[in-house]
Residue, then its C-alpha position, 0 to 999 in steps of 0.5 A: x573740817x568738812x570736805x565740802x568743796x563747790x564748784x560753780x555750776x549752771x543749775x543750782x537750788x538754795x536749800x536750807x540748813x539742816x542739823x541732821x546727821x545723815x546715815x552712811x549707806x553703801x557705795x554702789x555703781x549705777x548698772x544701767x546707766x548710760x554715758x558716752x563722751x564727746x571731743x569738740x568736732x573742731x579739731x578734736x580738743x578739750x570739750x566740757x559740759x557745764x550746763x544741762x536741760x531738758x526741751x519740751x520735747x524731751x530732747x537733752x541740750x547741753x552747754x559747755x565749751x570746746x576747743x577750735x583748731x586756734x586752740x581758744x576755748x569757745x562758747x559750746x551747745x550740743x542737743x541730743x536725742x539721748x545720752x549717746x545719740x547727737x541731733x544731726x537736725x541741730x547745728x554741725x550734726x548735733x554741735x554748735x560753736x560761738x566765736x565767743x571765747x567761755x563757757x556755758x553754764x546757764x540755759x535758758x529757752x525761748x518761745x520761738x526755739x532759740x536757746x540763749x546760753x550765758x557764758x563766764x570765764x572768757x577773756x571778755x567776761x561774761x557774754x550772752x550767745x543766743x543760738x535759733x532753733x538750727x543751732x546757727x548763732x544769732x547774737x552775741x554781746x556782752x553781759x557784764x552784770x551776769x553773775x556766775x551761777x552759784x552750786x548748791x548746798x546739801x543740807x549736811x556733809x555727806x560721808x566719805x565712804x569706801x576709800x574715798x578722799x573728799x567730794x564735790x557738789x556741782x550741781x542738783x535737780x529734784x526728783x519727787x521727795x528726792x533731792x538729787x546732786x551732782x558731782x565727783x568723788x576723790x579716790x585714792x587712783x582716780x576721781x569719780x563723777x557721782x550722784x547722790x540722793x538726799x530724802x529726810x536725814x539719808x544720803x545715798x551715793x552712786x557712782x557713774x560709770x566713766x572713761x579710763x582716764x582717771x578724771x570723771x565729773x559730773x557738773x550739771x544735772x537735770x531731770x525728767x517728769x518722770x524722774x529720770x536723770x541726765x548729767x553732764x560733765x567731762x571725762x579725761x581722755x589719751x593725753x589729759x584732754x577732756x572730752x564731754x560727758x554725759x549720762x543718763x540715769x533710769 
């Protein structure tokens, strides 16, 4: 039985199957790439990236939820410089929180700057949180014919390599010829967030670097012009709280 497990994601790509079987290549890390992790500002709580992308400025805006000081888990947007530096210019200091109880897995940008985030998995359903281009929240309603974003299928089973147990797909982004995923693998002490890129018949995995916790993954992915990437996920941190992670990827 293949490994295969998905997770709903907020960028997803439809691909066609594919009878091929891919070679095994090695497992390597990512050297040079570069993350770090985020609590939620509100009391510092559980904080969770689920959907990522790209402005036309470059700049990486990320949706997920995070924990007020009640301890309800809300609708979350973060944008960022790079991978390790907040927007100060953007909400409080680079993060912005909904009343609305989820979490983010769909962008979606607007001419006049606003950035509408569709949330699932809150008590209220789906909902629409439309925040301006200060970060502020403008509206909220509901939403409740918006269906959760479903994650990708590679083209084949990827190999289990180097001690790894299983693996999941969250999300994918392509990169000229290359098709890239995101995701997580299952090791014998710890899970992993991963990338893998897919060109013809191989696949190639690559781990990210991650926190001490033991639990990293990666659930949305992004792309820029130039084929850099940028991921976001979340890492577990002291006490099992998870706190959002993102990566960028040369």
């Amino acid at each position: 039985m293949s490994p295969l497990r998905f997770i709903p994601a907020a960028l997803s790509l439809a691909l066609c199957a594919c009878a091929v079987s891919p070679e095994p290549l090695p497992v390597r890390l990512f050297p040079t790439a570069r993350y770090a992790f985020f609590q939620s500002p509100r009391g510092g709580g559980h904080a969770s990236g689920y959907a990522i992308c790209i402005d036309a400025l470059g700049r990486i805006v990320v949706a997920g939820s995070a924990e007020d000081r009640k301890g309800k888990i809300r609708v979350a947007l973060w944008r960022f410089e790079d991978a390790g530096r907040l927007d100060t210019e953007f909400g409080d200091r680079g993060f912005a929180m909904a009343q609305a109880e989820g979490a983010g897995r769909v962008i979606e940008f607007s001419d006049d700057g606003s950035i509408r985030v569709t949330a699932f998995d809150g008590p209220a359903g789906p909902v629409s949180v439309r925040f301006d281009s200060r970060g502020g929240v403008s509206q909220e309603r509901e939403v409740p014919d918006a269906k959760t974003p479903a994650a990708p299928a590679p083209p084949f089973d990827f190999p289990l390599e180097n001690g790894a147990l299983d693996y999941g797909v969250a999300a994918s982004a392509r990169t000229g010829r290359v098709l890239r995923f995101a995701g997580f693998v299952k090791m014998n002490e710890a899970v992993r967030a991963a990338l893998w890129g897919v060109k013809g018949s191989e696949s190639r995995i690559r781990l990210l670097p991650g926190g001490d916790g033991g639990e990293d993954r990666a659930m949305a992915l992004a792309a820029y012009e130039n084929g850099r990437l940028a991921a976001a996920g979340f890492s577990r941190g002291a006490g099992g709280k998870r706190r959002l992670a993102i990566w960028t990827v040369p």
